[in-house]
Steps between C-alpha positions, in 0.01 A plus 500: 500500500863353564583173335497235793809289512469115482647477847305697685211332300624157619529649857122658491345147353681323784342716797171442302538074511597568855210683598286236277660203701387650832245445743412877520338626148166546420346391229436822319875566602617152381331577135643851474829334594471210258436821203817658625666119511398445112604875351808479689536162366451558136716823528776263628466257207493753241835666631626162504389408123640844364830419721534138329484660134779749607713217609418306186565797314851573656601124458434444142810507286478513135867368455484195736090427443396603133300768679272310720401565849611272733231375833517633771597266787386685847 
């Protein structure tokens, strides 16, 4: 299976609140979206947590900070 960027994950859990917002979704179709909604969700957070602890990684300095990590400020 090909690793799903978090773009086009952002993109795919945006048509799915769109389609939940409307008028025109069943309710079998609105809980099947919801499922997609919350995987694509999670998959999005997780990408974002590993992305944070790369950035804290790259701006920790031993020199200037004694070797601690420094927050990340989004």
């Amino acid at each position: 299976m090909a690793k799903v960027s978090f773009e086009t994950s952002m993109k795919k859990l945006e048509t799915v609140v769109s389609k939940l917002e409307g008028d025109e979704v069943s309710l079998e179709e609105s809980l099947k979206l919801f499922e997609e909604g919350v995987k694509l969700m999670r998959f999005c957070h997780l990408r974002l947590n590993e992305i944070e602890e790369k950035v804290q990684i790259l701006v920790a300095d031993d020199s200037e900070s004694g070797g601690r990590l420094e927050e990340f400020k989004g």
